[in-house]
SETI-391369 format. One record per residue (C-alpha): x, y, z. Coordinates in pm, whole numbers, plus 32768, in hexadecimal, padded with zeros to 4 digits. Example, Ala and Ser with C-alpha at 12.3 -4.5 7.8 and 13.67 -1.06 7.14 Angstrom:
BEGIN
84CE7E3E830C85577F9682CA
END
This chain:
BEGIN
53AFBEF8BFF8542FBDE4BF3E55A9BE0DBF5C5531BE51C1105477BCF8C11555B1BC55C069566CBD1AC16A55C0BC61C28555C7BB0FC1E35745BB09C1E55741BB6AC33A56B9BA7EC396575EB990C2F8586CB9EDC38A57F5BA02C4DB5787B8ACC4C758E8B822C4445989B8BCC56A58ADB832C67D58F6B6F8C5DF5A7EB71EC6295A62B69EC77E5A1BB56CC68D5B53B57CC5BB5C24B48CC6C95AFDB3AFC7015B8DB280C63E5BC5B179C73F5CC3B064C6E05C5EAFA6C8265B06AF80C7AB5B8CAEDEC6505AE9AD81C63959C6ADEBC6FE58D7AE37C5F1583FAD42C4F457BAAD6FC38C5905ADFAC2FF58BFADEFC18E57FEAF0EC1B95959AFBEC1DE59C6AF36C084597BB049BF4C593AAF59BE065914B07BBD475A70B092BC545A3EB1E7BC0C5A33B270BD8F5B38B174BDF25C3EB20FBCF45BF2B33EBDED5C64B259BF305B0EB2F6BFB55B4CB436BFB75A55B490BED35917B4E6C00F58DEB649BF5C5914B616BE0A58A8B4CEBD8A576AB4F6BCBA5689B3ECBBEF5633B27EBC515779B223BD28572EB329BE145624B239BEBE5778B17CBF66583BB2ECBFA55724B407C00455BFB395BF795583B528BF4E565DB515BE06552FB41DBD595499B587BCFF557AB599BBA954A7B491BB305422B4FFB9FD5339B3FCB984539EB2A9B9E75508B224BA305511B0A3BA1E56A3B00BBAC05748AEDBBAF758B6AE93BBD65953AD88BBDD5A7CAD73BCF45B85AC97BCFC5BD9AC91BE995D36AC87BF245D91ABC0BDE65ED5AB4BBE845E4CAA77BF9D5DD5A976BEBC5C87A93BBF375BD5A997BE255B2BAADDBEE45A0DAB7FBE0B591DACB6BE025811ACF2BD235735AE3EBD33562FAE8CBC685535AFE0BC4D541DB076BB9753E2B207BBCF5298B2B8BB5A5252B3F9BB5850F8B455BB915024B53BBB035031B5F0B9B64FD4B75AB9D84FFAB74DBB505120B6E4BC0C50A7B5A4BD2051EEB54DBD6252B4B3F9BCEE5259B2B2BD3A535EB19EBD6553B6B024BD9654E1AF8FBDE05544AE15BE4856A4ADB6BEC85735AC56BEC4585FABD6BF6F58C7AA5BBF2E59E3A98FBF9D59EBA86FBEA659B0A721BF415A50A6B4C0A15A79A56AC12959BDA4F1C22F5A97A45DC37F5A01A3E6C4CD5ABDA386C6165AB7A201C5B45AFEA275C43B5C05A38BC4325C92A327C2F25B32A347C2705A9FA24EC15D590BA2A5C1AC58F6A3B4C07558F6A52DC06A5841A684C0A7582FA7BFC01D57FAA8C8C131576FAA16C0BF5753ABC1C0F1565AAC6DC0655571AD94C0635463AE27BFBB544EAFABBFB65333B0B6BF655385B21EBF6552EAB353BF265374B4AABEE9530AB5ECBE605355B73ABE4C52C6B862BF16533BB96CBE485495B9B9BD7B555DB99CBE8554E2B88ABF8854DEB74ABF0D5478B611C0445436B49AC03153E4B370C0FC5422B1F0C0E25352B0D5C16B5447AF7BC15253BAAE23C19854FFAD5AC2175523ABF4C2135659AB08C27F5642A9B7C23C56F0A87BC24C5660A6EEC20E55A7A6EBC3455599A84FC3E8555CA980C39D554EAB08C40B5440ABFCC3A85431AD82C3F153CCAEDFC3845482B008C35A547DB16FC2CB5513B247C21B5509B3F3C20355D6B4F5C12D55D7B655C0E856AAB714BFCE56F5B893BFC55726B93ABE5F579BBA80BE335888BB4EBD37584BBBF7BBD9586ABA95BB5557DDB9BEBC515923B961BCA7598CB98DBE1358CDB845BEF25898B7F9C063583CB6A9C0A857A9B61DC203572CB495C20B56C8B3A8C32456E9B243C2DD5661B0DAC363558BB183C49254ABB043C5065465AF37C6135536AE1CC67D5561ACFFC5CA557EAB92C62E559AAA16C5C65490A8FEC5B15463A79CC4FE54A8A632C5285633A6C8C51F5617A727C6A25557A5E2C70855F3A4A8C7AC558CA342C81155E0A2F0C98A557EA23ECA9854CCA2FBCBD25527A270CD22542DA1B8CD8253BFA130CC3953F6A00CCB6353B9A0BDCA175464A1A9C93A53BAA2FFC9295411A3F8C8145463A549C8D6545FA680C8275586A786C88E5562A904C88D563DA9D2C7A256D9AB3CC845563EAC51C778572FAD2FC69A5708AE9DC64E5703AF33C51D5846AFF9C49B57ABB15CC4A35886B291C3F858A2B3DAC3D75926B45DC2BE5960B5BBC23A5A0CB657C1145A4DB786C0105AB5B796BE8D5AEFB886BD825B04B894BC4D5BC9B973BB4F5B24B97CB9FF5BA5B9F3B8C05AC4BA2FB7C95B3FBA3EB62C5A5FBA42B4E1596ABB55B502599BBBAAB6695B29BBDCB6245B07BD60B5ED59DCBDA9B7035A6ABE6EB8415A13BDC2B99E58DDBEA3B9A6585BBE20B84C5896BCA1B8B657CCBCC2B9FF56D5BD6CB9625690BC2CB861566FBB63B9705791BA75B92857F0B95CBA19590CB82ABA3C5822B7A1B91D5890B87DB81759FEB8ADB86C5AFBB83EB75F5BF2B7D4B85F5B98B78DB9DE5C7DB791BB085BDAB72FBC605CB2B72CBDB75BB5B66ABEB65BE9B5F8C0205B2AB560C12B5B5DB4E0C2BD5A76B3DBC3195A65B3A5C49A5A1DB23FC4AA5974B1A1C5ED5A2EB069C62D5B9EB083C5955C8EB1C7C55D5C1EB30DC4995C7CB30AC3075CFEB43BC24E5CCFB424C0E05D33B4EEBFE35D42B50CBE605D30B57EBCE65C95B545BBAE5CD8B5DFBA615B8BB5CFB9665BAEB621B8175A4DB6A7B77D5992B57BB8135A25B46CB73B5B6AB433B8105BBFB41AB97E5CDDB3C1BA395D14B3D0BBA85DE6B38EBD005D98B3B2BE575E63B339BF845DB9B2AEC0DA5E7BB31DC2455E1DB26FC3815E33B331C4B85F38B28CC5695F29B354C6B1601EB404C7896071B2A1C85C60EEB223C70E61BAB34AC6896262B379C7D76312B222C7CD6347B1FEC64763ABB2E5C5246255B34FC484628FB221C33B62CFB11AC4126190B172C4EC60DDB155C3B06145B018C34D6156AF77C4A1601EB00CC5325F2FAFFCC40B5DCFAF66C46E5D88AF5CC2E05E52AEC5C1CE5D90AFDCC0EF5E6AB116C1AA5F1FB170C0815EF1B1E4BEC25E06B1B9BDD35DB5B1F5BC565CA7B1FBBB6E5C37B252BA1B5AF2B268B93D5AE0B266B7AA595AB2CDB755590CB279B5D857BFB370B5BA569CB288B50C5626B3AAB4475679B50CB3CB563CB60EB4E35626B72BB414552DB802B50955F1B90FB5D25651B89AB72355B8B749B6EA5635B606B743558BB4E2B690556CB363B6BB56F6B2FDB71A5797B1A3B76158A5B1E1B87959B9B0B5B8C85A78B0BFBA0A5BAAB046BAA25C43B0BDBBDC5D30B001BCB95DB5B014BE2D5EE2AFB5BEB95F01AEB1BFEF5FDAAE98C1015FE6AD07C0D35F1FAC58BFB15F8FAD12BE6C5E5AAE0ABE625D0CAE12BDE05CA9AE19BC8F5B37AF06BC325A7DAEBEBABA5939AF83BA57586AAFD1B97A5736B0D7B9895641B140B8A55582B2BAB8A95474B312B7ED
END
């Protein structure tokens, strides 16, 4: 009954990922531009962006609240991160990201689900301020702003079924005006295999209502006809949409287990209920097309190598979907450099080095770990973008 119910879950999985191929073209490059509140695009996280994204199904732990919330069900304990990026460090304008998160699982003996928090920060260091009668400017500076604040939720239904959701508070700001919205989040994450090691991965992203201006920004002294006074007249900003995704992907891993489990047959291994977590050496293929709403589709792909938890490297490469218009008229390179709506179409790479904070001498146990991430992803223009992290699990 167990292996039937299983049976139906996957087919419906699948069922569901090929109704959504009449979806697969549905990147619009005539639509780029038209939506607002694109930091909510941008991954912070150095360990996913290593992956170029493509890491929907099998990322797992705190960074999965940017990727597919669903993954937040590893949490142990508590998982405690901080990013910092360096943006487009080429273009000189001193482009910066900071992301920060807290993960708590809750409930001891019962499992509630996991908890988490999450802020992102995107600053542009200080610009000058220039008017029509001062265009060489002279009246000071400001420092516009892109944040969001993010709660999430995600637990698991059973071994197999993992789902999430994400509630983000959005805020764009500059001196004098400013944008506030809503929008949400929801993930789901297949597991299946002797090891836990084959994963689907479905998420929805930045689903909310329109956003729009206001402040003393949009207002302007004039003169009505009529009058002999100045009025202040406050203008009307267009409302922006919010850059909503689909994304969905699949990873595996092949695990090779040594020490005690070197000698056991495939039977004996699945039968101790081993997983990716006590693997000697790790090799995990993952890739992922996100169908995004308001610029061309993104195929992502990549690989990461994990060696008994304590090192991890990895490299993913992002495709655009350049269309048939494009491929017609130029040799398929060319299209991709000439029609690329994002300078991020292109590789990436990542590692980890985790230094345990004590001994973990329990079977199958992981104990308290500090983890330090890099990952970095080429540019078209700009010289790339530089990921630094640190996380804490306890």
């Amino acid at each position: 009954m167990k292996n039937l119910y299983k049976s139906l879950i996957i087919c419906t999985i699948i069922a569901l990922l090929s109704a959504s191929t009449s979806m697969v073209f549905a990147g619009n490059r005539d639509r780029s531009g038209q939506a607002g509140a694109s930091h909510l695009l941008i991954d912070p996280w150095a360990r996913t962006s290593g992956l170029a994204g493509a890491g929907v199904a099998e990322i797992r732990g705190l960074e999965s609240v940017f990727s597919n919330v669903a993954g937040l069900t590893a949490v142990r304990k508590t998982e405690l991160a901080f990013n910092r990026t360096q943006y487009l460090v080429g273009s000189g304008a001193g482009v910066a990201i900071n992301s920060i998160a807290i993960a708590q699982k809750l409930g001891k003996k019962k499992d509630f689900g996991v908890l988490s928090v999450s802020f992102f920060s995107q600053s542009f260091g200080d610009i000058m301020i220039t008017t029509t009668e001062q265009p060489e400017g002279g009246l000071g500076t400001f420092s516009p702003s892109l944040t969001y604040i993010g709660l999430h939720y995600a637990k698991s239904f059973n071994n197999f079924i993992k789902g999430g959701i994400s509630l983000k508070i959005i805020n764009e700001r500059i001196s004098d005006s400013k944008a506030t919205g809503f929008a949400i989040d929801a993930g789901v994450q297949y597991v299946t295999g002797k090891y836990e090691n084959f994963k689907i991965g479905v998420t929805l992203k930045n689903i909310g209502l329109p956003m729009h201006y206001s402040g003393d920004g949009l207002s302007v002294r004039s003169r009505i006809p009529s009058q002999e006074f100045d009025q202040t007249l406050q203008m009307r900003s267009a409302e922006f949409e919010m850059p909503s995704l689909l994304s969905i992907g699949v990873s595996y891993d092949l695990l090779f287990f040594g020490g005690e489990y070197a000698e056991m047959s495939k039977e004996e291994l699945a039968e101790e209920g081993l997983t990716r977590d006590d693997a000697d050496h790790r090799l995990t293929f993952a890739g992922t097309f996100t169908a995004n709403s308001y610029t061309r589709d993104v195929f992502a792909i990549g690989i990461e190598y994990g060696f008994r938890n304590i090192f991890m490297i990895r490299a993913g490469y992002g495709l655009e979907n350049i269309g048939r218009g494009a491929k017609s008229n130029l040799d398929e390179t060319a299209a991709i450099l000439l029609n690329s709506d994002s300078f991020f179409t292109g590789p990436a790479v990542g590692a980890t080095v985790c230094a345990p904070l004590t001994k973990e001498r329990a079977k199958h146990a992981i104990g308290p770990r500090i983890y330090f991430d890099y990952g970095y992803r080429f540019t078209n223009k700009w010289k790339g973008n530089h990921y630094m992290g640190i996380k804490i699990t306890l």
